[in-house]
C-alpha positions as CSV (number, residue, x, y, z in Angstrom):
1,X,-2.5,-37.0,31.8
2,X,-5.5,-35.6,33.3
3,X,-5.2,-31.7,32.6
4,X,-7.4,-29.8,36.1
5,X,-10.0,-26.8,35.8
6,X,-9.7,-24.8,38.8
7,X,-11.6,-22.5,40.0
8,X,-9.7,-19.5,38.7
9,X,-10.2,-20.9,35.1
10,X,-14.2,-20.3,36.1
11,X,-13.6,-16.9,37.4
12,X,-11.7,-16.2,34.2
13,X,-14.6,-17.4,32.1
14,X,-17.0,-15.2,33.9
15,X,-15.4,-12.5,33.2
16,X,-14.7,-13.4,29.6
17,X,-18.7,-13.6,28.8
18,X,-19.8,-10.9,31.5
19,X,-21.7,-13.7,33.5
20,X,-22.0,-14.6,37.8
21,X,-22.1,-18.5,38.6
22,X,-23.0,-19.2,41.6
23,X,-21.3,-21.4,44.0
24,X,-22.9,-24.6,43.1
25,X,-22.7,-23.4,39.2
26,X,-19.4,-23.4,39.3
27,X,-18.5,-26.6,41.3
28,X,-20.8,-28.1,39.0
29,X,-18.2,-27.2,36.5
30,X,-15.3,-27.8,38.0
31,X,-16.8,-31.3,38.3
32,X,-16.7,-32.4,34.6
33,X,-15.0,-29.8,32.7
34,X,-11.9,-32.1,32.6
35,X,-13.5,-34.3,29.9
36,X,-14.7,-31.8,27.7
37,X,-11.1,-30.3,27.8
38,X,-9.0,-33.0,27.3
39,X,-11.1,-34.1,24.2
40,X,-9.8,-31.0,22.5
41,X,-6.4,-31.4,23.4
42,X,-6.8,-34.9,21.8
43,X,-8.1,-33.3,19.0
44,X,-4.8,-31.0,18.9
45,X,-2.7,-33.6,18.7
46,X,-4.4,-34.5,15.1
47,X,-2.9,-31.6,12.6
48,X,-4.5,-30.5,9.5
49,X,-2.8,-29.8,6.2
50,X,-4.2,-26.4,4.7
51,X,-6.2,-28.6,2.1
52,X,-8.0,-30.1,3.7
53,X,-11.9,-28.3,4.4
54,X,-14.3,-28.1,7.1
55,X,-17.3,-30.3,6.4
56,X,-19.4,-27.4,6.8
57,X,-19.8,-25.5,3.5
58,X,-21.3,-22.5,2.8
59,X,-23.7,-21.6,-0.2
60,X,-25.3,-18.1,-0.7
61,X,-28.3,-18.9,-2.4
62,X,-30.9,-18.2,0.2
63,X,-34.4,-20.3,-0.8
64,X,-36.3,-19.6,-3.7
65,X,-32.9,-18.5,-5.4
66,X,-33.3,-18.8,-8.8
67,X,-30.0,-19.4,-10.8
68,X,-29.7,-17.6,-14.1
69,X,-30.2,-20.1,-17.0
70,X,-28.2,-20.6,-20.2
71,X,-25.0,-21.6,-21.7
72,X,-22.0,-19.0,-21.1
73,X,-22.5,-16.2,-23.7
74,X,-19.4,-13.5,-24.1
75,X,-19.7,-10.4,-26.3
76,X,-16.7,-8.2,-26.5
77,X,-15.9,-4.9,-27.9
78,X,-14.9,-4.4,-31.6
79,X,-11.6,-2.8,-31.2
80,X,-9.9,-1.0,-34.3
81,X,-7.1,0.7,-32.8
82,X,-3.3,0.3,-34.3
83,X,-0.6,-0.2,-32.2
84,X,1.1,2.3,-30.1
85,X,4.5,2.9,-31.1
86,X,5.7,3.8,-27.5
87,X,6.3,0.7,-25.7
88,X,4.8,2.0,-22.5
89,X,1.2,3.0,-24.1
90,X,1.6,-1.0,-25.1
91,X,2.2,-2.0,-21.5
92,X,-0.5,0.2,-19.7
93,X,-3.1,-0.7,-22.9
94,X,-6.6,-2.3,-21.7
95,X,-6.7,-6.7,-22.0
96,X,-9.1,-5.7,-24.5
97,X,-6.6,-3.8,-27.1
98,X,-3.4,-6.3,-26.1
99,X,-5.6,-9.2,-26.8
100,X,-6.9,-7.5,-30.4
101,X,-2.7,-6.8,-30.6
102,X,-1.9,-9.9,-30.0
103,X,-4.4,-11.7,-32.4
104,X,-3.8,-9.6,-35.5
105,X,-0.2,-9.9,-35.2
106,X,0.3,-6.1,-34.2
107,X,3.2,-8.0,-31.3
108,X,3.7,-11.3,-30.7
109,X,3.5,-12.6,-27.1
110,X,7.2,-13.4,-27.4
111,X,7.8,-9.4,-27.7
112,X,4.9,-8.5,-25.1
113,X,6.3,-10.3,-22.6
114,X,9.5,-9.2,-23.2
115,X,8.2,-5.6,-22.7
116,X,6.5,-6.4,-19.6
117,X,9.8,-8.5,-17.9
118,X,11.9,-5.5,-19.3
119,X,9.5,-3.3,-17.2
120,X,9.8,-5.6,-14.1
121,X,13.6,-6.0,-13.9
122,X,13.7,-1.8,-13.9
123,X,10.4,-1.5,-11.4
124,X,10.3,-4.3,-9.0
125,X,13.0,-3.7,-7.1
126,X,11.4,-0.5,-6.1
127,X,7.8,-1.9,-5.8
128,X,8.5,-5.5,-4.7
129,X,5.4,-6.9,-6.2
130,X,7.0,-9.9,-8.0
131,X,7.7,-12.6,-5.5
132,X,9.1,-14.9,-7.9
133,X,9.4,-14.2,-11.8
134,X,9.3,-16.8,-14.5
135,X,11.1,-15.6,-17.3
136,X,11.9,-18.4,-18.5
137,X,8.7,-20.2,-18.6
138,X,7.2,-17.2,-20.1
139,X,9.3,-16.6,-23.0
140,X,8.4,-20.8,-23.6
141,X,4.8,-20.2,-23.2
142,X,4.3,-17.1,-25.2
143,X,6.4,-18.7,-27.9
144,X,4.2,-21.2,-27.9
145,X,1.1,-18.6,-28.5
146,X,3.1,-17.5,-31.5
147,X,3.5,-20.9,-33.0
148,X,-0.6,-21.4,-32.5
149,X,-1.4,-18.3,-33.6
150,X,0.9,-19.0,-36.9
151,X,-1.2,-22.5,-37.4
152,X,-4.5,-20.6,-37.1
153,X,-4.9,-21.9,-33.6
154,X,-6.9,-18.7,-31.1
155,X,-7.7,-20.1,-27.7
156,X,-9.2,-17.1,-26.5
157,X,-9.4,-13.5,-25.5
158,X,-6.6,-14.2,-23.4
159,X,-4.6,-15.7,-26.0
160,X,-0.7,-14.4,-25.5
161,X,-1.1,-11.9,-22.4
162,X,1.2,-12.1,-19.9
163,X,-0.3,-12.3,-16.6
164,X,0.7,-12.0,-12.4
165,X,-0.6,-15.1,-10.3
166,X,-0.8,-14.1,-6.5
167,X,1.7,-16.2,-4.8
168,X,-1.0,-18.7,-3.0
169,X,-1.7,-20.3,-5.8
170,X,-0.2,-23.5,-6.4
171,X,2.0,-24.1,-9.5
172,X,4.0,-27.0,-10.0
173,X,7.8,-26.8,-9.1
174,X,7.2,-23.2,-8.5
175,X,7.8,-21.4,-5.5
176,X,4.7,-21.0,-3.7
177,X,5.5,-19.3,-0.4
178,X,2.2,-17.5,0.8
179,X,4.1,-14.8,1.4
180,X,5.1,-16.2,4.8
181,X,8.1,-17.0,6.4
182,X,7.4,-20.5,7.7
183,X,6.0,-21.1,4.0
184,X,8.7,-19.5,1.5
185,X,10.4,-22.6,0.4
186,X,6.9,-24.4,-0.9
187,X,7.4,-25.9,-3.9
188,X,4.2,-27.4,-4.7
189,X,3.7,-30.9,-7.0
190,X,0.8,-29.7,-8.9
191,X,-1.1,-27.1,-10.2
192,X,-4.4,-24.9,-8.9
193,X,-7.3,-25.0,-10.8
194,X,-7.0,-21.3,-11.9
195,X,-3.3,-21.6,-13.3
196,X,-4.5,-24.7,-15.2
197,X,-7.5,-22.8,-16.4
198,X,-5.5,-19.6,-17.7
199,X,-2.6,-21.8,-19.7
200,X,-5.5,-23.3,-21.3
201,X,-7.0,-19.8,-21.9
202,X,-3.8,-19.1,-23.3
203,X,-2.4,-16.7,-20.8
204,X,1.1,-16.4,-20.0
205,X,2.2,-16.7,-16.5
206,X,5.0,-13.8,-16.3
207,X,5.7,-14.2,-12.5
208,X,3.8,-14.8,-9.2
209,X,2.8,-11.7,-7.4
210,X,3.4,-11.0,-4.0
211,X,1.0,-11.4,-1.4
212,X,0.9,-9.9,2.4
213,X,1.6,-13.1,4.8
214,X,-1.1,-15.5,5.0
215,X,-3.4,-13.1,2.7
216,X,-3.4,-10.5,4.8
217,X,-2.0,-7.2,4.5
218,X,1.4,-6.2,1.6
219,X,4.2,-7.1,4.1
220,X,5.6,-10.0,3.1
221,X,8.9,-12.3,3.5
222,X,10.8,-10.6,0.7
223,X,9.8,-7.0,1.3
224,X,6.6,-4.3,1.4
225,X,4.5,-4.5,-1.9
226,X,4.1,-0.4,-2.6
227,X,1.9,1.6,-4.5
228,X,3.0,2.7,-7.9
229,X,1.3,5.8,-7.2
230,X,3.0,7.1,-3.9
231,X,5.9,4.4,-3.0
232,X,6.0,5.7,0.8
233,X,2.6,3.7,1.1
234,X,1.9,-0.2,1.3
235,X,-0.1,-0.8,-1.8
236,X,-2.7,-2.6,0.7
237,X,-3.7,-6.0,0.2
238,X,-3.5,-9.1,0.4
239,X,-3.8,-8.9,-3.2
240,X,-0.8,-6.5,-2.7
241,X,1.6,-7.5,-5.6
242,X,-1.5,-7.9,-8.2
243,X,-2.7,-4.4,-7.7
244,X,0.8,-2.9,-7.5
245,X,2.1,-4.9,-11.2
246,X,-1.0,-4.3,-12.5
247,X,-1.3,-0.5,-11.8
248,X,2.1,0.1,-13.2
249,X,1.9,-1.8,-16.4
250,X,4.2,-4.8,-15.4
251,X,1.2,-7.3,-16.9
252,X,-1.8,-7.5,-19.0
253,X,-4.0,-8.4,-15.8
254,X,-3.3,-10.3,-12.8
255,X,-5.3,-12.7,-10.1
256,X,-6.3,-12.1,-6.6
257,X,-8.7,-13.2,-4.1
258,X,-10.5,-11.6,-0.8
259,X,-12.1,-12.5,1.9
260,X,-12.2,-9.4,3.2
261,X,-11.2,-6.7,0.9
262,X,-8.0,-8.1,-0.3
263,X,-9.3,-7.5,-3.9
264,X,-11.0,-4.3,-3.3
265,X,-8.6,-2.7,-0.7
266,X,-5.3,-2.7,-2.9
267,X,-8.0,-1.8,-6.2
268,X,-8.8,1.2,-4.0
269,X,-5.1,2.2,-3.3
270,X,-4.1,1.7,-6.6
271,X,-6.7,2.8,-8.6
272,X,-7.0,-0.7,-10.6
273,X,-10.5,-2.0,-11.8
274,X,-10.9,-5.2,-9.3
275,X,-13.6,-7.7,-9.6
276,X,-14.8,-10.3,-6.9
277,X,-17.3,-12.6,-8.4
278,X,-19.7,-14.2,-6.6
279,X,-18.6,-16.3,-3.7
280,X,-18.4,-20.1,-5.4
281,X,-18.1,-19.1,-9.1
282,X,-14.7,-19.5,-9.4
283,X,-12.5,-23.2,-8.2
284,X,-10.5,-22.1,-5.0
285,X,-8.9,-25.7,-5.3
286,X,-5.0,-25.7,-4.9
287,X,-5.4,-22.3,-3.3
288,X,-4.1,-21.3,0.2
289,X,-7.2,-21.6,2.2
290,X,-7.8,-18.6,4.4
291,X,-11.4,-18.6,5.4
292,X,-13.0,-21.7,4.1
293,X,-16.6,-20.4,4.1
294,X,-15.5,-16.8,2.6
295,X,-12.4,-17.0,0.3
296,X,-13.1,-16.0,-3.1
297,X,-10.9,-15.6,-6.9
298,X,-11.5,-12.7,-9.4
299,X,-9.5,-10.9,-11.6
300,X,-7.9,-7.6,-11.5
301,X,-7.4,-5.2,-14.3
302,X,-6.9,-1.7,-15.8
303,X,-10.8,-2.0,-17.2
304,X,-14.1,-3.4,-16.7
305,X,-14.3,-5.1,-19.7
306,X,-10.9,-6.5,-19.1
307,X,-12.3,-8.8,-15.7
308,X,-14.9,-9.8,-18.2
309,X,-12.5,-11.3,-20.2
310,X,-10.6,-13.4,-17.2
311,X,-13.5,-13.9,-15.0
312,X,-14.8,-16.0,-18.9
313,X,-11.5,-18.0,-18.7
314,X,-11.7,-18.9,-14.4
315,X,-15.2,-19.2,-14.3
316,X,-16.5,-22.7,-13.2
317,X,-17.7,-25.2,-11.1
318,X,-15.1,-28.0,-9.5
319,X,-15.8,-31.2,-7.4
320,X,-12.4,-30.6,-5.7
321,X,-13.4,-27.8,-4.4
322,X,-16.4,-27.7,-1.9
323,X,-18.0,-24.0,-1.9
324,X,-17.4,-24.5,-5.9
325,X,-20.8,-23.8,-7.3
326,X,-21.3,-23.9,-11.1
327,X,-23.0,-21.0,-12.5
328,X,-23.2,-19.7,-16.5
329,X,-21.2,-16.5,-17.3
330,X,-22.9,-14.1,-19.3
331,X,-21.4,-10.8,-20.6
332,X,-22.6,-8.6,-23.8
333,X,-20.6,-5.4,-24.2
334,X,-23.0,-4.1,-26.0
335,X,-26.1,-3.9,-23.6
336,X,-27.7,-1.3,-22.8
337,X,-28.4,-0.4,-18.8
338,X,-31.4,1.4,-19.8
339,X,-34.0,0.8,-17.4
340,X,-31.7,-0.7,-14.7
341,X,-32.6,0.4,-10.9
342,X,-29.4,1.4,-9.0
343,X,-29.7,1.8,-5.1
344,X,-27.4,3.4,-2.4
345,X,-27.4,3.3,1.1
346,X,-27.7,7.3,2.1
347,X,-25.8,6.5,5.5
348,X,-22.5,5.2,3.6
349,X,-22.4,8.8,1.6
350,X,-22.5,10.4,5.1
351,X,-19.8,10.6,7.8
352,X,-16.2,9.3,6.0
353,X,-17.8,9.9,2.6
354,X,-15.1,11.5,0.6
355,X,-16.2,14.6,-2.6
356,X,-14.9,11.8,-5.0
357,X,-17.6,9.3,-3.2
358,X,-20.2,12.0,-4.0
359,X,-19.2,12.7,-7.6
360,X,-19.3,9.2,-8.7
361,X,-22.9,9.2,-7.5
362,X,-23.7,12.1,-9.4
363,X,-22.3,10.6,-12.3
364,X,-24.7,7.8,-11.7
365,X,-27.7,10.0,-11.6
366,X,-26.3,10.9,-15.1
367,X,-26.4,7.6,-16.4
368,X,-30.1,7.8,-17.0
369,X,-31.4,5.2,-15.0
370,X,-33.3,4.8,-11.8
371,X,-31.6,5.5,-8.8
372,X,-32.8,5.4,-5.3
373,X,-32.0,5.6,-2.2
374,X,-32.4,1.7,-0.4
375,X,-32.3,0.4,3.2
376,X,-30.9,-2.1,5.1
377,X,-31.7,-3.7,8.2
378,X,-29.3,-2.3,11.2
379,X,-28.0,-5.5,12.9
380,X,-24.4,-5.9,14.8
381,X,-22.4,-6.4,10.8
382,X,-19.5,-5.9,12.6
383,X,-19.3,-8.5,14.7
384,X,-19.5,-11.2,11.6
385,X,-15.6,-10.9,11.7
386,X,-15.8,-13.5,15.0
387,X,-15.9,-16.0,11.8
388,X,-12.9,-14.4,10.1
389,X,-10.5,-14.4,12.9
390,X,-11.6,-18.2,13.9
391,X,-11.5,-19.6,10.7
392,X,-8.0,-17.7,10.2
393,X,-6.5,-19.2,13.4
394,X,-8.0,-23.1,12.6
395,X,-6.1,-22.7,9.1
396,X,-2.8,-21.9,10.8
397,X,-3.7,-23.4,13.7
398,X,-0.2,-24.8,14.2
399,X,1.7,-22.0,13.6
400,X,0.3,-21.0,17.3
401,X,0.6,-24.0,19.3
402,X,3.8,-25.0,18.0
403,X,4.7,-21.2,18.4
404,X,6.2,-20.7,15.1
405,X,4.0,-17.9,14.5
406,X,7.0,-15.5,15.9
407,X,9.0,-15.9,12.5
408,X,6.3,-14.2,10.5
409,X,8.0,-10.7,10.0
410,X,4.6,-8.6,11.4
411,X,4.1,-9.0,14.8
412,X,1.6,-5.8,15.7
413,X,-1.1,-5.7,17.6
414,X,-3.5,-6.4,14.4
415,X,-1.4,-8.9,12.9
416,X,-1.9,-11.9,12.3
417,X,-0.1,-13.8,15.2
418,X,-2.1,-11.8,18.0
419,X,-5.2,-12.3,16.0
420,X,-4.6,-16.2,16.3
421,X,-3.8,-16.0,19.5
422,X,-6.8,-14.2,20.6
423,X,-8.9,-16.4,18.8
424,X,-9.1,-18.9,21.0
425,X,-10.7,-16.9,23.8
426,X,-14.1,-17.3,21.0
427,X,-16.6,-19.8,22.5
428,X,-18.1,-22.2,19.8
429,X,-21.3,-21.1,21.3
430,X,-20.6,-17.7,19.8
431,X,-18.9,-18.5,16.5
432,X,-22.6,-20.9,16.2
433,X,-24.4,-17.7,17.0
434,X,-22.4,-15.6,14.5
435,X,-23.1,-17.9,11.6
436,X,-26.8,-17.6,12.6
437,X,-26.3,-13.9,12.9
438,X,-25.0,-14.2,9.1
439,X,-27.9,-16.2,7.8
440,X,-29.5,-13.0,9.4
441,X,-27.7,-10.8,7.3
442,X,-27.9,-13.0,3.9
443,X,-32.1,-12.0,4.3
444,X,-31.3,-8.3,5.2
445,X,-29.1,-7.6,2.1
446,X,-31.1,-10.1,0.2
447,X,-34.1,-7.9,0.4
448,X,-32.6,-5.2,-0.4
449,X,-31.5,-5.8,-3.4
450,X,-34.2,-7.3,-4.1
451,X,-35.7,-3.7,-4.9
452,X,-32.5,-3.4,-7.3
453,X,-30.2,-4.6,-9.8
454,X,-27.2,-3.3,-8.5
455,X,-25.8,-1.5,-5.5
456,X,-23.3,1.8,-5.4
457,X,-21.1,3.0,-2.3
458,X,-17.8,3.7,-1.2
459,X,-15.6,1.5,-0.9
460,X,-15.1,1.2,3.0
461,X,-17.9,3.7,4.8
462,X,-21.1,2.0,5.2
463,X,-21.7,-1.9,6.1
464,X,-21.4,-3.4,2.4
465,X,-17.6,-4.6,2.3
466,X,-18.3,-6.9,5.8
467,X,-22.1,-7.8,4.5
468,X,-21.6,-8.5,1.0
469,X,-18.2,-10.3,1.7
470,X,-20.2,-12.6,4.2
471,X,-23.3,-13.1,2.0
472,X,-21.3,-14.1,-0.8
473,X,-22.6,-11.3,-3.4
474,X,-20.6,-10.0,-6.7
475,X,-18.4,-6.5,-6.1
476,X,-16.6,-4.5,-9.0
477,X,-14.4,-2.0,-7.5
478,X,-13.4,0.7,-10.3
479,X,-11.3,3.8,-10.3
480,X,-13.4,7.2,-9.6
481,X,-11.1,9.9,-9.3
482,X,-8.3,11.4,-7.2
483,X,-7.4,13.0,-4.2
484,X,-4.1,14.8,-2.4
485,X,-3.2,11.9,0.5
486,X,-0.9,11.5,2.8
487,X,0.6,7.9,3.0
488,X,-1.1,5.5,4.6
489,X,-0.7,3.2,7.1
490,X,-1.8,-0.8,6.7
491,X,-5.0,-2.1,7.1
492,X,-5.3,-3.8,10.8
493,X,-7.4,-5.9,12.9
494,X,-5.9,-5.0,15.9
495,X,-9.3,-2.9,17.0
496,X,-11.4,-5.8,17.0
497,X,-12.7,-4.4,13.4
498,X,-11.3,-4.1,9.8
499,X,-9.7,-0.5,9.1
500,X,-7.9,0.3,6.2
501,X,-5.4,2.7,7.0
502,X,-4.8,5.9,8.4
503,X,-3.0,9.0,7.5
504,X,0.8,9.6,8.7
505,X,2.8,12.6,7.6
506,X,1.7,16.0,6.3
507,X,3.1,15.7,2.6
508,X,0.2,14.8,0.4
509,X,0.7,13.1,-3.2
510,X,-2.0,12.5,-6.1
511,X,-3.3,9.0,-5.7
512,X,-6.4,7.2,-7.0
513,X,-9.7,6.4,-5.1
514,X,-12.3,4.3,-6.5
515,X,-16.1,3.5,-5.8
516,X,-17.9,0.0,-5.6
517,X,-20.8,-1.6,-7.3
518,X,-22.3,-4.7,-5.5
519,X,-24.4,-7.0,-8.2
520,X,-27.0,-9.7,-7.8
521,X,-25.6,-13.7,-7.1
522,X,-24.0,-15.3,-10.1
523,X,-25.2,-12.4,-12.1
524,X,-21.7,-10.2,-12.8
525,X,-22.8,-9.4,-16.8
526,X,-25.3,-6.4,-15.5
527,X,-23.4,-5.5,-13.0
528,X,-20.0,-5.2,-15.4
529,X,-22.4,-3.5,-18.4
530,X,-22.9,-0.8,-15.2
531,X,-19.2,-0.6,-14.5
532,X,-18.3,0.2,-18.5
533,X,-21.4,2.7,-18.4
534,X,-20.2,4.8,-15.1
535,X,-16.3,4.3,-15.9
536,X,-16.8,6.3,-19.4
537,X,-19.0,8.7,-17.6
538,X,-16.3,9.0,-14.9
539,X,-13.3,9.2,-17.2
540,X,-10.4,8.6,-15.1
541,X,-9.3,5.0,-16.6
542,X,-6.4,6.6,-18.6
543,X,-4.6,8.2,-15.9
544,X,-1.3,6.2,-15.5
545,X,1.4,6.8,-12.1
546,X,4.8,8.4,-13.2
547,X,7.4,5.8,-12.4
548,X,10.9,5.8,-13.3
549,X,12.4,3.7,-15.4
């Protein structure tokens, strides 16, 4: 059925793109918009299962990119320490000390992973991070770990350590619900490349972690992720139920993945160590697709050594996945960062800069390297997020035109639903113009750290966590210090822009705040040497939250 443009449907367009047609401009229009509009409601008719990609790919290796050569090298720590005979210095312990644990026979798996589901059934129910626990399968994994270790059989670092998959990865007759209403009785057929990778790593899938519907914020269909540190806040996400179990010793490290913050946003609530590699590294394949050309996987922790270890075992390229890109992983604990140039951008330390911001660049300065102040070119970063809210609506496209999109449990102005829905008011003309504008951006913040090896700057002041999300480079997000907060509202989109939460209440509590490094492409071993260096200068790791048990 023909489907007519009048001549209010102009006017309306004018005044969506601040333009005057003329007369004949517009009956001009009016003359053969019909065709151009009924071939996309023909195209409408065709739906798309999340899987499938758009033939566009994205790769952030601008030319003359040279990758880093050499076959994947890993150097850990020497670790000598006993262990603990209190069962919650066990379950708060870095990977680095569990795995030594584990691998002398200090605890089996089989009795670290019943400390760990012991901890959940007491703290879950208060924290909701745990979507779906797999008791069972764990027990039968890490007994399995025993039974290799007891034949002389070490798969890796990883080897025994129970772990928390966020809930949109796939694994096979396991609930997989995206943390979404229309989604939460997914039982997916196979695996994702990442939980294949970690069982053979040896890791022990405890349970999957919750994640904020359709990666996007810690509200989700069984409840609100918190934060382990002040439980009248969201513990942020998407990565909501990773940080949260992580933070309060429910694993020995946990996945997550951003595309805009949903690794470093809950790290920075938390107070966990987060690591986003570089954009392609790591196989997104049987993974909820978000953003096709900016979804990315990376580990997080209680250390920077301990994303080492996990970002070793995920690392790697993968045909079924097209923005996989294979790159060599090489870490040394042991390196020195003498002579290493760090940079900072003086405008993010300014204006919404916090005294912890400011003391973790002092501690830099203490490292005893070179650090300088860097520029970068001022162009319109904000409006990149034209790409995030389009790509967002065309995955989930049919949770808007088939109007399901009112069962999802947050329905403000920034959520998801209204973000959809406004999405279609973008002209291709200007989500073209965008990506051009990003190629822009790719030079600017090539260039400038191109004068550097690595990058320092709080976490959400400043116009690294949209740039370096969009041009693909490496962030480790560690703890700094803390600060008297009041809770915190959820991140939102409802402004047009990203912001990550604003105070409500008067009553402050203690809560972590942590400060980002951003590294070169496909080159996270300098940039996680940095990380140990400033996290021993900084000396917060050890703090744990007081949680009742």
């Amino acid at each position: 059925m023909k489907q007519d443009i009048s001549e209010a449907d102009i006017a309306g367009a004018e005044r969506l793109l601040g333009l005057a047609y003329t007369e004949r401009e517009r009956a001009q229009m009016l003359d053969n918009l019909d065709g151009q509009r009924e071939a996309a409601i023909a195209r409408r008719a065709l739906t798309f299962d999340n899987s499938t990609p758009m033939a566009a790919r994205f790769d952030p290796r601008l030319p003359g990119f040279a990758m880093p050569f050499g076959a994947d090298t890993l150097t850990f720590s020497t670790i000598t320490d006993p262990l603990p005979e209190n069962s919650e210095d066990i379950a708060f312990a870095p990977l680095t000390h569990l795995s030594h644990w584990v691998r002398s026979g200090q605890i089996s798996s089989l009795d670290l992973t019943n400390l760990y589901l012991d901890r959940i059934i007491s703290l879950n129910p208060k924290l909701e991070c745990f979507a779906t626990v797999t008791a069972d399968l764990a027990r039968a994994e890490a007994s399995a770990m025993d039974s290799l270790l007891s034949a002389r059989v070490w798969l890796g670092p990883l080897h025994g350590i129970p772990y928390g998959l966020k809930d949109l990865f796939d694994t096979k007759d396991i609930t997989t619900g995206w943390g979404a209403e229309p989604f939460e009785d997914r039982i997916p057929d196979s695996d994702a490349a990442v939980t294949t990778k970690l069982r053979a790593a040896g890791a022990v899938l405890i349970g999957k972690t919750s994640v904020g519907a359709l990666a996007y914020n810690d509200l989700w269909y069984g409840g609100w992720t918190r934060n382990p540190w002040n439980r009248n806040e969201g513990s942020s996400g998407s990565s909501a139920g990773s940080a949260s179990a992580t933070a309060a010793g429910l694993c020995g490290f946990s996945i997550g993945t951003e595309t805009l913050g949903s690794i470093t946003s809950p790290s920075q609530r938390c107070g966990t160590t987060g690591l986003r590699p570089t954009f392609g590294r790591v196989s997104r394949a049987g993974a909820m697709a978000l953003c096709w050309s900016l979804d990315k996987v990376g580990p997080i922790c209680r250390g920077v050594e301990d994303t080492a270890m996990v970002l070793a075992a995920i690392n790697g390229g993968d045909i079924n996945d097209r923005g996989s890109i294979a790159a060599p992983f090489q870490f040394d604990a042991t390196t020195s960062i003498d002579g290493m140039t760090l940079g900072y951008l003086p405008q993010a330390f300014e204006e919404g800069a916090t005294d912890i911001d400011h003391a973790a660049l002092a501690a830099a300065h203490d490292l005893g390297i070179t650090v300088k102040e860097v520029a970068l070119e001022d162009l319109p970063y904000g409006s990149l997020m034209i790409s995030v809210y389009a790509e967002a609506a065309a995955a989930f496209e049919a949770l808007t035109l088939d109007d399901i999109d009112d069962s999802l449990r947050w329905q403000d102005d920034g959520a998801w639903p209204n973000t959809f829905r406004k999405a279609r008011f973008i002209s291709a003309v200007d989500l073209v113009q965008t990506d051009r504008l990003r190629y822009r951006v790719m030079q600017a913040v090539g260039e400038m750290m191109g004068s550097v090896d690595a990058l320092i700057g709080p976490f959400s002041t400043g116009p690294m966590l949209v740039a370096s999300n969009f041009t693909g480079h490496p962030c480790l997000h560690i703890r700094a210090g803390f600060d008297e907060l009041a809770s915190r509202t959820a991140a939102s989109l409802g402004s047009g822009k990203l912001t990550t939460g604003e105070a409500m209440g008067e009553k402050t509590f203690t809560v972590p705040q942590g400060i980002s490094l951003w590294g070169q492409l496909f080159d996270e071993g300098p940039l996680l040497s940095l990380g140990m260096a400033l996290e021993q200068k900084l000396g917060v790791a050890d703090k744990r939250p007081t949680l009742p048990i």
